[in-house]
C-alpha positions, 0 to 999 in steps of 0.5 A: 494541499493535495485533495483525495476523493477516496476515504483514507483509512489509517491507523493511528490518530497520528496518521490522520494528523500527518496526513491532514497537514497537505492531504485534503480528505475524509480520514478514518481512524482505526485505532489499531486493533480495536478495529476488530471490537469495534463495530462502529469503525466498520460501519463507518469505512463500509458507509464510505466505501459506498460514497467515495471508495477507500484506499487502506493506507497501513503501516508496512509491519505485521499488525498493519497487514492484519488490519489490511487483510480484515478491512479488505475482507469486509469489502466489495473488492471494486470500492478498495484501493491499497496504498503501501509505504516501503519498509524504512527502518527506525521509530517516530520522534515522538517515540523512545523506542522502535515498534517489534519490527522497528519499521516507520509507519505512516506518521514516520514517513515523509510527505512526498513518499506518502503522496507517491503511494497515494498515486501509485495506489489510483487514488483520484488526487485534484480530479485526476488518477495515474493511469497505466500505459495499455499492455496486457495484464500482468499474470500469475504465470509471468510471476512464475515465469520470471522467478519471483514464486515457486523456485529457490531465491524467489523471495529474495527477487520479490524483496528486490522487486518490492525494493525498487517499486517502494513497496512492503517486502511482507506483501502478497502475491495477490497484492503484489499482482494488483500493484504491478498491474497498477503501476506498469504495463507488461513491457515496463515490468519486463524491463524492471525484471531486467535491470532487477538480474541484471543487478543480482548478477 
């Protein structure tokens, strides 16, 4: 059993019950959308996100960015922490049919992936937090500079870049600045940015 200090927001009963099983933490639920009638709910994620912090922890298809985007509006910026899982296709056992996107949410995806995004999202996990070697920030510009916005085939580079980091492909570049920035120092981007044209050819 892995303990977490920040509360963990999901969607689904099922994404609490998955995590539940090896996450020790205070699990909210949003139950879909009914976050956005639901007054109750966000009092409760607001109530927590003064105590512990939060960590949004979505499915990677379009109603999960939704329900990311509304929370994360809702919120001082410096008690949210956004934890990603990648684009896996397919559809839950308990399913007969895949969701409109046919991605894997949360309940879908295996422990060791869930835990991953938990670290690389700077969760407190058994009191301690991953932490970035020291480098200079990651900048808007750099995105720029090394082709992953404003020119023909950035997205594609996003996609890979968003391949090799295990996060969604749908994701921001705000977002995806505060991840890179979470994850890497300048120097280990250079390298992924490397290996990435490297790969493309």
């Amino acid at each position: 059993m892995y303990t977490v200090k920040e509360t963990i927001v999901v969607e689904g009963v099922y994404d609490k019950i998955k995590l539940s099983r090896f996450i020790d933490a205070v699990i909210i639920v949003t139950n879909g959308f009914r976050i956005f009638s639901d007054e109750k709910i966000l009092a409760s994620i607001k109530n927590m996100a003064e105590k512990t912090g939060i960590v949004i922890f979505t499915d990677s298809d379009s109603a999960g960015f939704r329900i990311r985007s509304y929370i994360k509006q809702a919120l001082p910026k410096e008690v949210v922490k956004h934890a990603y899982i990648p684009d896996v296709k397919g559809k839950e056992k308990r399913k007969k049919e895949p969701g409109k996107e046919r991605l894997i949410g949360v309940e879908g995806i295996k422990d060791d992936i869930i835990l991953d995004a938990l670290i690389k999202a700077g969760c407190s996990i058994d009191g301690t937090v991953k932490t970035v070697k020291s480098s200079r920030t990651i900048t808007k510009a750099d995105l720029y500079k090394f082709g992953f916005a404003g020119l023909e085939g950035s997205a594609e580079k996003r996609n890979a870049l968003a391949r090799t980091l295990g996060i969604p492909m749908k994701i921001s570049s705000n977002m995806l600045l505060d991840v890179l920035n979470r994850l890497l120092n300048y120097d280990e981007f250079c390298e992924i940015v490397q290996s990435i044209d490297d790969t493309r050819g």
